[in-house]
C-alpha positions in Angstrom: -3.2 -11.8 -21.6 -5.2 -15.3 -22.9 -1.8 -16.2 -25.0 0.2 -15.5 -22.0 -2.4 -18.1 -19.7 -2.2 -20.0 -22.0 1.6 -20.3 -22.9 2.5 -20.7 -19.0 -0.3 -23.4 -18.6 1.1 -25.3 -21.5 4.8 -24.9 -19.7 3.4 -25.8 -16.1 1.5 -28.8 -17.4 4.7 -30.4 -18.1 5.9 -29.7 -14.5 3.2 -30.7 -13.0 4.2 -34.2 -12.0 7.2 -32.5 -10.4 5.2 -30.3 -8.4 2.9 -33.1 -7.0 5.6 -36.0 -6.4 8.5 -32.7 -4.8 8.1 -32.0 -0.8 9.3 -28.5 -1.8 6.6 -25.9 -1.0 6.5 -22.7 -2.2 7.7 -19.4 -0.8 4.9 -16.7 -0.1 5.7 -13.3 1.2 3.0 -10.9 1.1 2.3 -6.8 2.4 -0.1 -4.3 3.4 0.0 -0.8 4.0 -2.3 2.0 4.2 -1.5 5.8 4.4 -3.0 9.7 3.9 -1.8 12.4 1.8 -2.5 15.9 0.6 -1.5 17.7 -2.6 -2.3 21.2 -2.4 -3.3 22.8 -5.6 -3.2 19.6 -7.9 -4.8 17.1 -8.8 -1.9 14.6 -8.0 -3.8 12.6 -5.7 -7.4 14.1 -6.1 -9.1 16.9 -7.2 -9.9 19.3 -4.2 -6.5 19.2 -2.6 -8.1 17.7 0.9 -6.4 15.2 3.0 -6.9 11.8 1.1 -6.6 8.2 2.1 -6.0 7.1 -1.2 -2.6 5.5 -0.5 -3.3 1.8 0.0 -1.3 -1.2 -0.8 -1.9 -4.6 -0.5 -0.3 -7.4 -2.3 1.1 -11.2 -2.2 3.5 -13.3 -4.0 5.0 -16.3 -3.8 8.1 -18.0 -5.8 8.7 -22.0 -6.3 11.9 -24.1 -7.3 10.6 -26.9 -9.5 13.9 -27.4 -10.0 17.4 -26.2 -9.2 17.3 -24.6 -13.0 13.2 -23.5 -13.2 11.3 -21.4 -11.2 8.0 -19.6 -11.2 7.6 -16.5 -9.7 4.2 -14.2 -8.8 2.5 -11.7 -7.7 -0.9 -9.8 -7.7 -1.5 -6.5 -5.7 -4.6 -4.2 -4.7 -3.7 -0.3 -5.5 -5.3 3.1 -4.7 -3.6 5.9 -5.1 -5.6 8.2 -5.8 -5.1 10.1 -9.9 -1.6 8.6 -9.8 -2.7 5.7 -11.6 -6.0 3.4 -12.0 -6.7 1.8 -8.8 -7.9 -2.1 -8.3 -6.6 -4.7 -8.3 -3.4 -6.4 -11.2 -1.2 -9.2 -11.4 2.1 -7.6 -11.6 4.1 -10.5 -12.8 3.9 -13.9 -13.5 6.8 -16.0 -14.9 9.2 -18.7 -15.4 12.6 -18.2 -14.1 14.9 -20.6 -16.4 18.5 -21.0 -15.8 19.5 -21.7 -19.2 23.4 -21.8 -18.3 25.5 -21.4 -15.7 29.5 -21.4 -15.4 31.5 -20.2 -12.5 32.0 -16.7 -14.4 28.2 -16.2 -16.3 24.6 -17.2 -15.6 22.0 -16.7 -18.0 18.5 -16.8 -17.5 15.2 -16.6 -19.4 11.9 -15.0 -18.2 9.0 -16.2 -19.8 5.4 -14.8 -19.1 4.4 -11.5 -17.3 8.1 -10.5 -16.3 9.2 -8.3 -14.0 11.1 -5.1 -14.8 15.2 -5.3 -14.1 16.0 -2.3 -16.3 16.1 0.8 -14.1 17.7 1.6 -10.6 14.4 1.3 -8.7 12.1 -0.6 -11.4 12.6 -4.1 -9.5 11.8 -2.5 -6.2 8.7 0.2 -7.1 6.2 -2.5 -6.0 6.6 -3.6 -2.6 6.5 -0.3 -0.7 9.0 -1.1 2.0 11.6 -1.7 -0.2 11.7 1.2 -2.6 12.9 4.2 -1.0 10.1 6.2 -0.5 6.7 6.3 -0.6 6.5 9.1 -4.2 9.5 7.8 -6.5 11.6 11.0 -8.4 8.8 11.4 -11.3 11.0 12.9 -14.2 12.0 8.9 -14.8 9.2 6.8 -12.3 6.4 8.5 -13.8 3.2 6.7 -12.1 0.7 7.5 -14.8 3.4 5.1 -16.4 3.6 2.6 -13.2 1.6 -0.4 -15.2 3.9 -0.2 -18.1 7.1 0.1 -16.5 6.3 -2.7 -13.7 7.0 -5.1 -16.9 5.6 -6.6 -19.7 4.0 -10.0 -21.3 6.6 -11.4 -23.4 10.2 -12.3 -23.2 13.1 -10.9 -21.1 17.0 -12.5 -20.7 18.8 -11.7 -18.0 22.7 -12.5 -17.5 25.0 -11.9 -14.7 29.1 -12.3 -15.3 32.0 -11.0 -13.8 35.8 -10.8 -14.8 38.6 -9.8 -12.5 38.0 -6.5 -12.4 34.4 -5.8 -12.9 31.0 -7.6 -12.4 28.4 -7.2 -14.7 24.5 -7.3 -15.4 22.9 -7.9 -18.8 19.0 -7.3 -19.5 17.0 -7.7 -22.6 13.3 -8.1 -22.7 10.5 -7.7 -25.5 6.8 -7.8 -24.6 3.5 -5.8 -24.5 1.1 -4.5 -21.5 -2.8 -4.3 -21.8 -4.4 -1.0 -21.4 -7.8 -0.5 -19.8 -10.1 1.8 -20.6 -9.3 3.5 -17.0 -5.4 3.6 -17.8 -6.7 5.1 -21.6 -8.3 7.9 -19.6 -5.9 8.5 -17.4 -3.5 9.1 -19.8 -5.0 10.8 -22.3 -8.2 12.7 -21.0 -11.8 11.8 -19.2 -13.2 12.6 -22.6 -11.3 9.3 -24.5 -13.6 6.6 -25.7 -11.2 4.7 -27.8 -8.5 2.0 -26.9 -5.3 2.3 -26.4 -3.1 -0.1 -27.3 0.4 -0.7 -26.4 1.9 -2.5 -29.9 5.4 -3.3 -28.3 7.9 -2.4 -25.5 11.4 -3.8 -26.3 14.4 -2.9 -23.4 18.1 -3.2 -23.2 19.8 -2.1 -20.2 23.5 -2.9 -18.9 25.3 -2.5 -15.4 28.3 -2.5 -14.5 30.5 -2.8 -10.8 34.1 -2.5 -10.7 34.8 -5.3 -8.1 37.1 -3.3 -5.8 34.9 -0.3 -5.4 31.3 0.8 -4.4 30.0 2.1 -7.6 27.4 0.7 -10.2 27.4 2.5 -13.7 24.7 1.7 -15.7 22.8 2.4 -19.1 19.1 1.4 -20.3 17.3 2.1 -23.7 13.3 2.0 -24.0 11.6 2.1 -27.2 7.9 1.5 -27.1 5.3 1.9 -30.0 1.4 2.8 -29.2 -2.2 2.9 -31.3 -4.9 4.2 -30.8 -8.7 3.3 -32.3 -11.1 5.8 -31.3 -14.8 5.2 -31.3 -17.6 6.6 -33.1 -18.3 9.4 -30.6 -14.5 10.1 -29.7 -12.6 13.6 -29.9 -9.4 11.9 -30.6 -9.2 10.4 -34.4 -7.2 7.4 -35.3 -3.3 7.7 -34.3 -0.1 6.7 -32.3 2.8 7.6 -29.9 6.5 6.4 -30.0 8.1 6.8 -26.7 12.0 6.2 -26.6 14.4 6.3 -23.7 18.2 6.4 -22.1 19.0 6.3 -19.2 22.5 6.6 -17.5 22.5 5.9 -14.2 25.2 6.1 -11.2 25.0 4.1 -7.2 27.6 4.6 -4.8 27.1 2.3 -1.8 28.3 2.5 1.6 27.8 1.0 4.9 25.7 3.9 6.6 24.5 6.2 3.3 24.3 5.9 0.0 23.9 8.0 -3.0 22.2 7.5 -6.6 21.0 9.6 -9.9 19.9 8.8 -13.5 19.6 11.2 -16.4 16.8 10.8 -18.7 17.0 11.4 -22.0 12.9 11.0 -23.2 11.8 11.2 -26.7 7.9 11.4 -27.3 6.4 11.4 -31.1 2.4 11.5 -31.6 0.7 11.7 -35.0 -2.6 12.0 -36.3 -4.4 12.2 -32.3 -6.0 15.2 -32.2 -6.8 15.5 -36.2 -5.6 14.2 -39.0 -1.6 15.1 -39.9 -1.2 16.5 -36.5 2.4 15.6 -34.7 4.2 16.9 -32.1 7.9 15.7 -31.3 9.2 16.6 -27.9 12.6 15.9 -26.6 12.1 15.5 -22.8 14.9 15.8 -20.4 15.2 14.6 -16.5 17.6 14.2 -13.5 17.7 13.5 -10.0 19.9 13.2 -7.3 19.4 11.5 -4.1 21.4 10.9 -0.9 20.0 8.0 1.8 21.6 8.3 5.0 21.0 5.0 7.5 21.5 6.3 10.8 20.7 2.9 12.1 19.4 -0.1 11.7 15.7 1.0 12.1 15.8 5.2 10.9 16.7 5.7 7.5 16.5 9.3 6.2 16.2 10.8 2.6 16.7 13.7 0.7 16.3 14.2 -3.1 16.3 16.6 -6.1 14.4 16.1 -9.0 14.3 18.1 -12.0 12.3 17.5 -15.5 11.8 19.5 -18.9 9.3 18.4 -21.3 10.5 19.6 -24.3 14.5 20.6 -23.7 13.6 23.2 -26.6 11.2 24.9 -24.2 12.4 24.7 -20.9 9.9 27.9 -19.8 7.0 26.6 -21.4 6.7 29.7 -23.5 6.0 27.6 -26.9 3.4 25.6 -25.2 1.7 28.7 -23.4 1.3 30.3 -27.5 0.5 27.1 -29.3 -2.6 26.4 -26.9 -3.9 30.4 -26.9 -2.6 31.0 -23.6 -4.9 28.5 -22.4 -2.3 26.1 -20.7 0.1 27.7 -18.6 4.1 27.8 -19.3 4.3 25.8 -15.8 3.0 22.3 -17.5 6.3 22.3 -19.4 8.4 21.5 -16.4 8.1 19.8 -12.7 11.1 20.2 -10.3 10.5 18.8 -6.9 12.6 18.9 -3.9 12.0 15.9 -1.0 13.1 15.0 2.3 11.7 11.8 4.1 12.4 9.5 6.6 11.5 5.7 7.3 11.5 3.6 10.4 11.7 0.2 10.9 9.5 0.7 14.7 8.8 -3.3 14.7 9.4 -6.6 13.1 8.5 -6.2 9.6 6.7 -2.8 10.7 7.3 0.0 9.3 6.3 4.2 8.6 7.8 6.2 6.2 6.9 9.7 5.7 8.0 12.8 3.2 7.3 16.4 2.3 7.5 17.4 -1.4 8.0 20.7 -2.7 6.8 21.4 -6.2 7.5 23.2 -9.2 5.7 22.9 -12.2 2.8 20.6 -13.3 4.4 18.4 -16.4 4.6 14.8 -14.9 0.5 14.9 -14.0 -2.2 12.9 -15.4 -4.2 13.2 -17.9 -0.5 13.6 -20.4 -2.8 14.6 -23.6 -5.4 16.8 -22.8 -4.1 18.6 -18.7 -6.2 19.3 -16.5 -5.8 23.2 -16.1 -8.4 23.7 -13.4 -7.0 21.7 -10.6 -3.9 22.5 -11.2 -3.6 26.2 -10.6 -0.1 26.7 -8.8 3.6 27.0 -10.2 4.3 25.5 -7.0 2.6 23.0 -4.8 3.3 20.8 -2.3 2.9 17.0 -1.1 2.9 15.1 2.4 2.8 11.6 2.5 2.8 9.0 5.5 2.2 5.3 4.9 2.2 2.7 7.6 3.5 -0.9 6.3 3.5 -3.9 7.6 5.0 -7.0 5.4 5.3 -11.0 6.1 
């Protein structure tokens, strides 16, 4: 995080004269919202299943156009949400927009700083919660125990947008690196973790593609992301890593009153030496979900979704996990399926209330990943409610 202050002071420095002498100002949106929810026989949101209140969010950010070719772009947001993910407060993103070239077919950009993720269906809309779809995201590929590391990186990404006569097309790269608190450690990996975590790299690639006389978006992203960890003195974890690797395909077809989407996960996870010395375990995780928005106006917008994810596509039933732990994790942590419906509406200017009922099978994509809690999380299947009030500016 210093190099990164210190990289974009160096950068704005320079425009600095521009900002003082321009009469441009800059563009600040900002949004709050505050909700309840209950998952019963989990510890999704907390661990006693009661009605919780710990579905807040509250953030700001503004953009400004030094130029017509460089722009900075920010934002910092309050989070509680219960065991989903740390709560407090993070700068999701702060970077320089550069338009590097531009011809009536192409435009290429470069992101320098904290930039935002572009790579997935949903990645660039996650964070504000009136614009992503609803108010839980399918968890098989928007995992939140994940949600710091996938809302982007500090580093490098280049973006470029082209189009030919038939199709239009979208071009990501980006290479970078998120700090992990000791909070996000634990959450992760267990209570118990005294070590650091450290995320060494996150390098993406990610392509999409429109035919230009059709509704349809096609589209394929790659992840692979290298971890360490340094444990302390008093630690039950010994020195190690984690490789995580991803592909995504992805499918959108857009109309004027619904709209349907899906990506397929294909998730390889590899840790060594964590729990002793010349321990691994390779898993092959596999994920899908469908999902079907239907606008029925201009204020009610209803949603119904299927989600499905294996762990280990060698051990769909979570028998091999159920012998290698001595029958002390169940066979259901192998898997989560869940089946939504939900609806939003727009009841106001810039007001708005979603809700959504979840129905559960399986435990896999809960926090802690390492070392599950088994206590809590007692069911096969489980539900979740959710409503969250918005209101944005």
């Amino acid at each position: 995080m210093r190099q990164l202050i210190v990289l974009l002071a160096t950068l704005l420095s320079v425009s600095s004269s521009v900002w003082a002498e321009s009469e441009k100002t800059p563009v600040v949106h900002g949004f709050i919202s505050q909700g309840v929810a209950r998952a019963s026989h989990s510890n999704f949101i907390n661990d006693s299943g009661n009605i919780s209140a710990a579905l807040t969010e509250a953030g700001i950010n503004m953009s400004y156009q030094f130029s017509p070719s460089l722009r900075l772009a920010t934002q910092a947001v309050y989070l509680d949400g219960g065991n989903r993910y740390p709560d407090g407060a993070r700068l999701d993103y702060l970077f320089l927009d550069w338009t590097a070239w531009q011809t009536e077919q192409w435009q290429f950009n470069v992101h320098l700083g904290r930039f935002k993720n572009y790579h997935w269906l949903h990645s660039a809309t996650r964070d504000v919660p009136h614009t992503r779809p609803s108010i839980v995201l399918p968890q098989s590929v928007y995992f939140d125990g994940f949600r710091d590391f996938s809302k982007g990186n500090d580093g490098i990404a280049l973006v470029a947008k082209g189009e030919s006569a038939a199709l239009e097309w979208d071009i990501h790269w980006s290479y970078g690196r998120t700090e992990v608190n000791r909070s996000l450690t634990r959450s992760l990996l267990s209570a118990q973790a005294q070590g650091e975590l450290e995320q060494v790299f996150d390098h993406q690639f990610s392509v999409f593609v429109r035919p230009q006389d059709g509704n349809s978006q096609f589209g394929l992203s790659l992840v692979d992301s290298d971890f360490r960890y340094e444990p302390s003195s008093l630690d039950i974890f010994f020195k190690g890593g984690a490789v995580t690797q991803r592909a995504i395909l992805s499918y959108r077809y857009s109309m004027a009153d619904w709209e349907f989407s899906s990506e397929a996960l294909y998730d390889r996870t590899y840790f060594k030496d964590l729990l002793f010395p010349g321990f691994e375990r390779d898993t092959r995780g596999q994920g899908i979900y469908f999902q079907g928005r239907w606008f029925v106006d201009d204020k009610l917008t209803l949603l119904a979704r299927l989600d499905l994810f294996d762990t280990d596509k060698d051990d769909r039933n979570g028998s091999i996990i159920f012998e290698q732990s001595g029958g002390q994790i169940p066979n259901y942590f192998a898997y989560m399926d869940d089946f939504t419906f939900g609806a939003s509406y727009d009841f106001a200017n810039h007001w708005q209330v979603k809700a959504e009922l979840h129905r559960f099978r399986g435990i896999a994509r809960l926090t802690p990943v390492f070392i599950p809690n088994t206590q809590v999380n007692d069911r096969e299947y489980w539900n979740l409610w959710a409503v969250q009030l918005i209101h944005w500016f």
